[in-house]
Steps between C-alpha positions, in 0.01 A plus 500: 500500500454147347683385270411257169596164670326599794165668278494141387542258813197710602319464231591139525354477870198671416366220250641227665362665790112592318480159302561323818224630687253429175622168510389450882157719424387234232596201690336591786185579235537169358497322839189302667278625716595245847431520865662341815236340799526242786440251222841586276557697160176501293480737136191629436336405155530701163142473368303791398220510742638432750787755465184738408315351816834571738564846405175600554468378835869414636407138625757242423263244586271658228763493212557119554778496752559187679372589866 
């Protein structure tokens, strides 16, 4: 059976634990939208057509990228 100290190290772990893992989720939502080629490291533009344009059909080239 656990006892109080232990009831809270877990407790503890668990938000340290949860609050970690929201930090990561909203960075990774916060980060650009990038792909690698033959060419280098290129990030694909944020305006709204073209975002529109590229998840409707999937082509980087489309949404701007530099191909």
């Amino acid at each position: 059976m656990l006892n109080l100290i232990d009831m809270f190290w877990l407790i503890g772990l668990a938000a340290i634990s949860s609050s970690s893992l929201i930090l990561i989720v909203r960075s990774l939502h916060k980060a650009p939208e990038a792909f690698e080629d033959e060419h280098g490291f290129h990030f694909v533009r944020r305006c709204a057509g073209a975002l529109l344009h590229r998840r409707s059909s999937g082509s980087l080239k489309q949404a701007g990228a530099h191909l």
